[in-house]
C-alpha positions as CSV (number, residue, x, y, z in Angstrom):
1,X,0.0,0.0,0.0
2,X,1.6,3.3,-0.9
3,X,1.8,5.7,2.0
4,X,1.4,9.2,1.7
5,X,4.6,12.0,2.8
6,X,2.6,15.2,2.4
7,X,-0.7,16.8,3.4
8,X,-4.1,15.2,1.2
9,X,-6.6,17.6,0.0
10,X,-9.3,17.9,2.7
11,X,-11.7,16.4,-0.1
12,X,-9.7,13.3,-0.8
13,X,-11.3,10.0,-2.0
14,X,-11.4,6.7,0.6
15,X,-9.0,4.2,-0.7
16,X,-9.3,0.6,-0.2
17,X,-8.5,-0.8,3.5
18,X,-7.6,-3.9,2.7
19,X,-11.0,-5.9,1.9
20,X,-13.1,-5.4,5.2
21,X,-15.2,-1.9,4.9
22,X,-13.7,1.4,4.1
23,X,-11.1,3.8,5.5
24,X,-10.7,7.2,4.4
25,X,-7.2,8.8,3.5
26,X,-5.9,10.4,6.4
27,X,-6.1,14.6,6.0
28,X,-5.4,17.9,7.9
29,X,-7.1,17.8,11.2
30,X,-9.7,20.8,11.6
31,X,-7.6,22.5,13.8
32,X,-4.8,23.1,11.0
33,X,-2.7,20.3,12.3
34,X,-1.2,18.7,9.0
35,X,-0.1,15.3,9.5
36,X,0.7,12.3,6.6
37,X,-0.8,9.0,6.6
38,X,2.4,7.6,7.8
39,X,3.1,10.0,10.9
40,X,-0.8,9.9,12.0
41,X,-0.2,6.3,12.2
42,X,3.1,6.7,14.2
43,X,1.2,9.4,16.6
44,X,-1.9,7.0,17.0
45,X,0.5,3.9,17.6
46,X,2.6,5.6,20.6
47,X,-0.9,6.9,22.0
48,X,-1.9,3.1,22.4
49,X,1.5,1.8,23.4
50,X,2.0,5.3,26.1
51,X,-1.5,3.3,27.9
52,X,-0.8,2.5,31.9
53,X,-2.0,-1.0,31.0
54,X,-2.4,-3.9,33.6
55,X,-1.3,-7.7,32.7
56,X,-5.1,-8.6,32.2
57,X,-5.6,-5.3,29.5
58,X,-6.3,-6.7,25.8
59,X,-8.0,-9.4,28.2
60,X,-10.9,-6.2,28.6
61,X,-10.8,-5.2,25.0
62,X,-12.6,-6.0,22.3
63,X,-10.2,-7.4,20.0
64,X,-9.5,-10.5,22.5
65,X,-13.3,-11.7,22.8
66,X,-13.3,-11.4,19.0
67,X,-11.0,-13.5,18.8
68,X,-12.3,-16.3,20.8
69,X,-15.1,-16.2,19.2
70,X,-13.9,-16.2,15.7
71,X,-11.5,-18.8,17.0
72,X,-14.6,-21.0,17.6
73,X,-16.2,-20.3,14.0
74,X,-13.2,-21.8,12.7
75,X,-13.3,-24.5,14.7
76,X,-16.9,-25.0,13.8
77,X,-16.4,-24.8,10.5
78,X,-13.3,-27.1,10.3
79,X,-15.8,-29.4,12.4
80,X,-18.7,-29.1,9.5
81,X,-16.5,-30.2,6.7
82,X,-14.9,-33.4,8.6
83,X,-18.8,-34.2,9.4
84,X,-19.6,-33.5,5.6
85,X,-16.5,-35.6,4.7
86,X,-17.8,-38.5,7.1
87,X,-20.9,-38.5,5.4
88,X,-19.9,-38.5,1.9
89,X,-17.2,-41.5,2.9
90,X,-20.2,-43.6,4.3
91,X,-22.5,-43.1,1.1
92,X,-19.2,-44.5,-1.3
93,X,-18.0,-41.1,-2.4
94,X,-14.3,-40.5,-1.2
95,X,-13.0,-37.6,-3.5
96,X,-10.5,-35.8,-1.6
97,X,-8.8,-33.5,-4.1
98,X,-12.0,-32.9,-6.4
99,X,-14.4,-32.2,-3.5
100,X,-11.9,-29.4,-2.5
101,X,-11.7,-27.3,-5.7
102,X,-15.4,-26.5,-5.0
103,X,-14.1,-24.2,-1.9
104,X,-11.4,-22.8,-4.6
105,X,-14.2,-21.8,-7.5
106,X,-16.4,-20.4,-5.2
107,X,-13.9,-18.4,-3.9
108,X,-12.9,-17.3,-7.0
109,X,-16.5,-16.3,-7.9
110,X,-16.9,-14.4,-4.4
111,X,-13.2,-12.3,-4.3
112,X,-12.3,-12.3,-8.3
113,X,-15.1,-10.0,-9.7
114,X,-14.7,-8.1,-5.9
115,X,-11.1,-7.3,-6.9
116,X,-11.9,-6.4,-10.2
117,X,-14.4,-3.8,-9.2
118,X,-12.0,-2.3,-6.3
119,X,-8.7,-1.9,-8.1
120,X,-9.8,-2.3,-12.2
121,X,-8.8,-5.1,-14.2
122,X,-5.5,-3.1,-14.9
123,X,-4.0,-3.0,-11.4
124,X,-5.2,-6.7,-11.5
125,X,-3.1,-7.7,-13.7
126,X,0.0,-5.5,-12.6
127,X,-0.4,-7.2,-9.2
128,X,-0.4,-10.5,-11.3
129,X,2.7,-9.7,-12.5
130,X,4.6,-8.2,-9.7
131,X,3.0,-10.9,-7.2
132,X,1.7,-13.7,-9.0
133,X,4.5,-16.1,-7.8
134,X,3.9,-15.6,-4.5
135,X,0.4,-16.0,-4.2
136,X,1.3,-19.6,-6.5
137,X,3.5,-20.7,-3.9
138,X,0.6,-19.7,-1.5
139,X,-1.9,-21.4,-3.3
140,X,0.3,-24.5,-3.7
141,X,1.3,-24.7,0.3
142,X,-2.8,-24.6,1.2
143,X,-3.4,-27.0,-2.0
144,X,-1.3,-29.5,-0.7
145,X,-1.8,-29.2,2.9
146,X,-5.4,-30.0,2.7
147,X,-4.5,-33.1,-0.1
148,X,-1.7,-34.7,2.1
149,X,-3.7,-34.6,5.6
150,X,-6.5,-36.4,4.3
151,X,-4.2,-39.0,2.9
152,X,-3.0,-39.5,6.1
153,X,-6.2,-40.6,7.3
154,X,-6.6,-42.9,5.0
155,X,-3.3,-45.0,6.1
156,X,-2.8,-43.9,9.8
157,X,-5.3,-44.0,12.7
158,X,-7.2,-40.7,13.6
159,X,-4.8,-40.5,16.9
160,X,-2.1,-40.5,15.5
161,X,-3.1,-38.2,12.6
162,X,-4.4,-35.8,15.4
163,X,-1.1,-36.2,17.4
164,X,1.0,-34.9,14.3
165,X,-1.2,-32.1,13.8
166,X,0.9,-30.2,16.7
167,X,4.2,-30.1,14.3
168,X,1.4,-27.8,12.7
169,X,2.0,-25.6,15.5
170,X,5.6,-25.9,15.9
171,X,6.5,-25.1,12.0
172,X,4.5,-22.1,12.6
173,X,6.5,-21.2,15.8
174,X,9.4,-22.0,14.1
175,X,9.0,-20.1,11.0
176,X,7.5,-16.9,12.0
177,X,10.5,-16.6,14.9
178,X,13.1,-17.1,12.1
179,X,11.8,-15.7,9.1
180,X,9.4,-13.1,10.4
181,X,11.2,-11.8,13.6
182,X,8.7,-12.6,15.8
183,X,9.7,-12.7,19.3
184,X,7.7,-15.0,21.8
185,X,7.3,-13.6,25.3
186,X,7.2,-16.1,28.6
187,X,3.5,-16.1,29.1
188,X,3.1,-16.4,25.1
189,X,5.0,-19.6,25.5
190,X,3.0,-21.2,28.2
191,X,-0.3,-20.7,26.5
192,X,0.8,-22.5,23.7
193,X,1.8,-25.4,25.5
194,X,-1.5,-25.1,28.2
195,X,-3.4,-24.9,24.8
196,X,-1.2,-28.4,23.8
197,X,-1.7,-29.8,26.8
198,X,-5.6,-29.8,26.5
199,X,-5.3,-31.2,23.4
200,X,-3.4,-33.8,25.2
201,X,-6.2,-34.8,27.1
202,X,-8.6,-34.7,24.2
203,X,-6.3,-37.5,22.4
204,X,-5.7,-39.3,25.7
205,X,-9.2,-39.9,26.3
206,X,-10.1,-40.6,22.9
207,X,-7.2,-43.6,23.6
208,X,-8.8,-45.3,26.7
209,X,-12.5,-45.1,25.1
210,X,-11.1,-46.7,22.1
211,X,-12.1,-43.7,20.0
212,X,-8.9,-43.4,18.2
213,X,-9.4,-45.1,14.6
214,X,-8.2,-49.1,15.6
215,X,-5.5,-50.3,13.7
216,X,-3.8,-48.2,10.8
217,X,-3.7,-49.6,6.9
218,X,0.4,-48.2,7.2
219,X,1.2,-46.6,9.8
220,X,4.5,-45.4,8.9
221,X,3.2,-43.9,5.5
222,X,0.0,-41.6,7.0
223,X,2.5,-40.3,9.6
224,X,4.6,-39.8,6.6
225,X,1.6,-37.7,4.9
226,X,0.6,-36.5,8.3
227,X,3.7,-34.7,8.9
228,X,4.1,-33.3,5.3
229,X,0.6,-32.3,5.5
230,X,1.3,-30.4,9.0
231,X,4.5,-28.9,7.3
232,X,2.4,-27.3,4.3
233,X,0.1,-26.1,6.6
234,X,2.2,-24.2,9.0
235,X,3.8,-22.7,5.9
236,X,0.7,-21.5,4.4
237,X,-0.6,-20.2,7.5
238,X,2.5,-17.7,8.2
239,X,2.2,-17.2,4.6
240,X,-1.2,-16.0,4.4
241,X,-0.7,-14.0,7.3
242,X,2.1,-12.0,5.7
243,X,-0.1,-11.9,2.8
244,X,-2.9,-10.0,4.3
245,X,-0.9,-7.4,6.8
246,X,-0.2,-6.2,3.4
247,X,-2.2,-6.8,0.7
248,X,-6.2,-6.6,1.0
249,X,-8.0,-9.3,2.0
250,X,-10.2,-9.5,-1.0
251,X,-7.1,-9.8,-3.1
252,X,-5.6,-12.3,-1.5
253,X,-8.6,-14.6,-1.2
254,X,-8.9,-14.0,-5.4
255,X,-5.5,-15.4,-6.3
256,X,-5.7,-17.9,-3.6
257,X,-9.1,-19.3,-5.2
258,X,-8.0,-18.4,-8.9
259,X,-4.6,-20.2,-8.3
260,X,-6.2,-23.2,-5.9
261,X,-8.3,-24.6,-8.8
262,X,-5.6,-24.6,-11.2
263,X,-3.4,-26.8,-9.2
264,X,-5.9,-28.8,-7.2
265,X,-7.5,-29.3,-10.7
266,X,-4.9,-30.6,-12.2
267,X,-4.2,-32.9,-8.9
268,X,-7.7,-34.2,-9.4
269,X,-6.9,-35.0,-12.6
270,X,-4.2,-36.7,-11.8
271,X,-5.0,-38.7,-8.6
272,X,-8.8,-38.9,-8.0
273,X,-9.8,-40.1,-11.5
274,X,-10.2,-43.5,-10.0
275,X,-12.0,-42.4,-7.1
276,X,-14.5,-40.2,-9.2
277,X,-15.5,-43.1,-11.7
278,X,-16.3,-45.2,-8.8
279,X,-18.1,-42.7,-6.6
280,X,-21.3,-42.5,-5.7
281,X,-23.4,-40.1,-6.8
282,X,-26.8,-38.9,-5.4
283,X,-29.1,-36.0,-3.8
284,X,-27.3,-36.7,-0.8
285,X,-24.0,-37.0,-2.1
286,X,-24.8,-33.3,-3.6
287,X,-26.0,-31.8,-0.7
288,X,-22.9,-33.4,1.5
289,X,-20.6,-31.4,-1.3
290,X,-22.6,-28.4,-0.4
291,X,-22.4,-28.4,2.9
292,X,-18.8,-29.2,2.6
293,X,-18.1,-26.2,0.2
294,X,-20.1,-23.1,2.2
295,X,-18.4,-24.5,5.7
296,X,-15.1,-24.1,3.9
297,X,-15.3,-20.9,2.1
298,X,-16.8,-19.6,5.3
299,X,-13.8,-20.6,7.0
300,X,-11.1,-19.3,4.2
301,X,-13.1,-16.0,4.7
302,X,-13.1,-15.6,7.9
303,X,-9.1,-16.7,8.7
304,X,-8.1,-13.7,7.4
305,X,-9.2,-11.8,10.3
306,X,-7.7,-13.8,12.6
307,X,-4.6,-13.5,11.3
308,X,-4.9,-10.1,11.1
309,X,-6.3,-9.4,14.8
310,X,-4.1,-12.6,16.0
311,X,-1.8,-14.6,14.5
312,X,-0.6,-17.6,12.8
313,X,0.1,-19.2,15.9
314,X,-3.2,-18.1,17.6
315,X,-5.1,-19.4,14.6
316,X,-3.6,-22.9,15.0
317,X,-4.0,-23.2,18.8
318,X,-7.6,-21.6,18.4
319,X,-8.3,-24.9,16.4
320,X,-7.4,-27.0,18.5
321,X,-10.8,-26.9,20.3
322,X,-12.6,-28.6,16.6
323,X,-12.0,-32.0,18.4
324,X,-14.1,-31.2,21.0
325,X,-17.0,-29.7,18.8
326,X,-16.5,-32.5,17.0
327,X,-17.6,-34.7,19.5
328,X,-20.6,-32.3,20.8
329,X,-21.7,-33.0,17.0
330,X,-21.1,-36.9,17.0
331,X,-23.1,-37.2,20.1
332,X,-26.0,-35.8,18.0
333,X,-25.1,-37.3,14.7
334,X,-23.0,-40.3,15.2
335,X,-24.1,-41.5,19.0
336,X,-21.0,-40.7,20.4
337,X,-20.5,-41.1,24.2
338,X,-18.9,-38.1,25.1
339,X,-15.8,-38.8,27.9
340,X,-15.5,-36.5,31.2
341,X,-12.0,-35.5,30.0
342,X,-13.1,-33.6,26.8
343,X,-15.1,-30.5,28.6
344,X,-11.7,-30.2,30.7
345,X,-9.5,-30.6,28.0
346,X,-11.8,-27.7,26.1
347,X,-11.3,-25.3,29.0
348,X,-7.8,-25.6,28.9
349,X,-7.6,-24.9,25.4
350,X,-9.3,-21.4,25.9
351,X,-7.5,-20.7,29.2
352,X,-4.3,-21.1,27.1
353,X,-5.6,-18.9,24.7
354,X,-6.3,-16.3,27.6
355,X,-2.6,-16.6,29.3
356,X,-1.2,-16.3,25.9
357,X,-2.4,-12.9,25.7
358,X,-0.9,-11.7,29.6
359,X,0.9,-9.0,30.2
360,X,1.0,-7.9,26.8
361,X,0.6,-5.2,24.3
362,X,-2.9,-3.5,24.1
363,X,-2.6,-4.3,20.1
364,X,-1.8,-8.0,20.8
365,X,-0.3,-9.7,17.7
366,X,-2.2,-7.2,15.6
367,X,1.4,-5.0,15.4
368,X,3.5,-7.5,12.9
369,X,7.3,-6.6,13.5
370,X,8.0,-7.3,10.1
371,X,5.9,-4.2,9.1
372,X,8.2,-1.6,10.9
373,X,7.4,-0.2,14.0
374,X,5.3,2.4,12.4
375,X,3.6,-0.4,10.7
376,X,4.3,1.5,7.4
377,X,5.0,-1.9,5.0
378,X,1.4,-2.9,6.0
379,X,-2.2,-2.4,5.1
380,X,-5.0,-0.2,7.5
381,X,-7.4,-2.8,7.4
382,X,-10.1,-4.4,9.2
383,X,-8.1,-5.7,12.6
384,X,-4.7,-4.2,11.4
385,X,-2.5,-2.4,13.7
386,X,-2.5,0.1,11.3
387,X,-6.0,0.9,11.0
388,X,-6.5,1.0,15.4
389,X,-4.0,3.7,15.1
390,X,-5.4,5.7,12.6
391,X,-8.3,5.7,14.6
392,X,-6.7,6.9,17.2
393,X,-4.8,9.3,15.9
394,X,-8.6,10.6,14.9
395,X,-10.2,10.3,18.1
396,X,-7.2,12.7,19.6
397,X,-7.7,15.5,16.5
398,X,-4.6,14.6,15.0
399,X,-6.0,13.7,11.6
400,X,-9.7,14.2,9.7
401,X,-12.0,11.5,10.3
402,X,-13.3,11.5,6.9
403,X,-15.5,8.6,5.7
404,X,-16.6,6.1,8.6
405,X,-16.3,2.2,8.6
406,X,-18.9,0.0,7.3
């Protein structure tokens, strides 16, 4: 996003914020103050930080309760497409790579013509250009991620699936502290492992009620898939979240569904042609795709925002709690029993999630160190950094409101 080094005319047009609403371009305050995107952003950003803040702070704010509960949405929605999944296994119809590029045309139908209309077909296709390798490495990371977990179902037992999905967690870790420069405080640290340690529980009691899958097909090959699924994953998720703390939202959602069905075409093509010819199809089968399809472009829509208002790693230990939705749903659906560990294991999960955020900044993760400290590499968009400082800088008369958020 190009930042701005001089006054803007008072009557100055909104530009995009990044694919949430609308943000107007900063101006001279009423009171002839004249300040530039970049330095109202700086003003509004040592306002927040300058706060006499107590260790349970972003615990009281708004940001952190959205969170959770996006957190949960995700978790809902990852929930919905393994019960969709189940469903279309049962009825014969086990498709993984074709039943996915639903997810990646509908996402191109939703973002694509959105992008169009925001920037023009022209700064479309010079984004194309400039970008269009990275959002193809993007696309491939999230491709195969989803491809090479579901394989590992097929060979390994659900435990032991579940058990590698916390190298998940530890690639993102990893990568965003090396690559990214994001430094981990103490109480960021023990959340992460309280969440682990309730996800601990979950797997242990799905052990001792025999809940955990029975023997595996090969065990050593879908821990295989498992962990290079996991790997992908983490990958994609620091990815994206680089990806939309500078781009908009809308844009990166395009390419990400543009690019998806390319390669996860050609994967189906390659890999599920036997599966297709000898899958089932019915009413049922069709409305099971459905379901799959909305719960998943639901949940590509809304992980942007968590990665904008969180992180990478809050996004992965957020879904950890899907196993225990999961269950809640068998119960309904599939007569499961449910075992008195999971409820303790779910409270953990979210306690975690609540130490995690102790004793820290009033922005939480939303300020991305890799975006300066004046956040000036990144976008003001919904749940940025950038965008609560702008605000701020408003609210104190240090630049025009100009138009408000929708």
């Amino acid at each position: 996003m190009a930042h701005t080094t001089a006054p803007v005319p008072a009557d100055s047009k909104a530009h995009d914020d990044g694919g949430y609403g609308t943000t107007a371009t900063t101006t001279p305050a009423a009171d002839g103050a004249s300040l530039s995107e970049s330095d109202a952003v700086k003003a509004g950003l040592e306002h927040l930080e300058a706060r006499n803040v107590h260790w349970y702070s972003y615990l009281a704010t708004l940001d952190f309760w959205a969170i959770i509960a996006v957190g949960q949405v995700l978790s809902l929605c990852i929930t919905a497409t393994n019960t969709f999944s189940t469903f279309l296994a049962s009825a014969g119809t086990s498709i993984p790579a074709f039943q996915t590029i639903f997810n990646y045309v509908l996402l191109t139908l939703i973002y694509l013509p959105w992008t169009l209309h925001r920037t023009g077909p022209r700064a479309f296709f010079r984004v194309a250009l400039r970008d269009g390798w990275k959002y193809l490495i993007l696309s491939f990371l999230d491709v195969e991620g989803n491809y090479f977990t579901v394989l590992a179902y097929r060979y390994t037992n659900i435990l032991s699936a579940q058990l590698l999905n916390f190298w998940s967690i530890v690639c993102v870790v990893a990568v965003s502290f090396f690559v990214l420069r994001v430094r981990y405080r103490p109480f960021q640290i023990a959340g992460i492992l309280l969440c682990c340690g309730g996800m601990g529980l979950l797997l242990a009691s799905d052990h001792l009620t025999g809940a955990n899958g029975g023997p595996a097909a090969d065990m050593v090959k879908g821990d295989l898939f498992g962990l290079l699924g996991a790997t992908f994953y983490g990958l994609s998720n620091v990815f994206e979240e680089w990806f939309v703390s500078r781009r908009p939202v809308h844009e990166v959602l395009a390419f990400l569904g543009v690019f998806g069905v390319v390669i996860n075409g050609v994967q189906a093509a390659i890999f599920d042609r036997a599966s297709f010819a000898a899958a089932v199809w019915t009413p049922a089968v069709g409305g099971y795709l459905a379901g799959y399809t909305l719960a998943l472009t639901i949940f590509y829509s809304l992980v942007p925002l968590m990665l904008r208002m969180g992180s990478a790693a809050v996004f992965d230990i957020s879904l950890l709690t899907a196993n225990f939705w999961g269950v809640i749903i068998g119960i309904r659906v599939f007569g499961y029993v449910i075992h008195f560990l999971y409820p303790i294991a779910f409270v953990l999960i979210i306690l975690g999630l609540v130490v995690y955020f102790l004793a820290g900044s009033i922005l939480g993760d939303s300020k991305k160190p890799w975006l300066g400290d004046g956040q000036t590499e990144g976008v003001a968009g919904f749940g940025t950094a950038k965008l609560k400082a702008l605000n701020e800088a408003k609210r104190r008369g240090l630049a025009a409101r100009g138009e408000e958020r929708v």
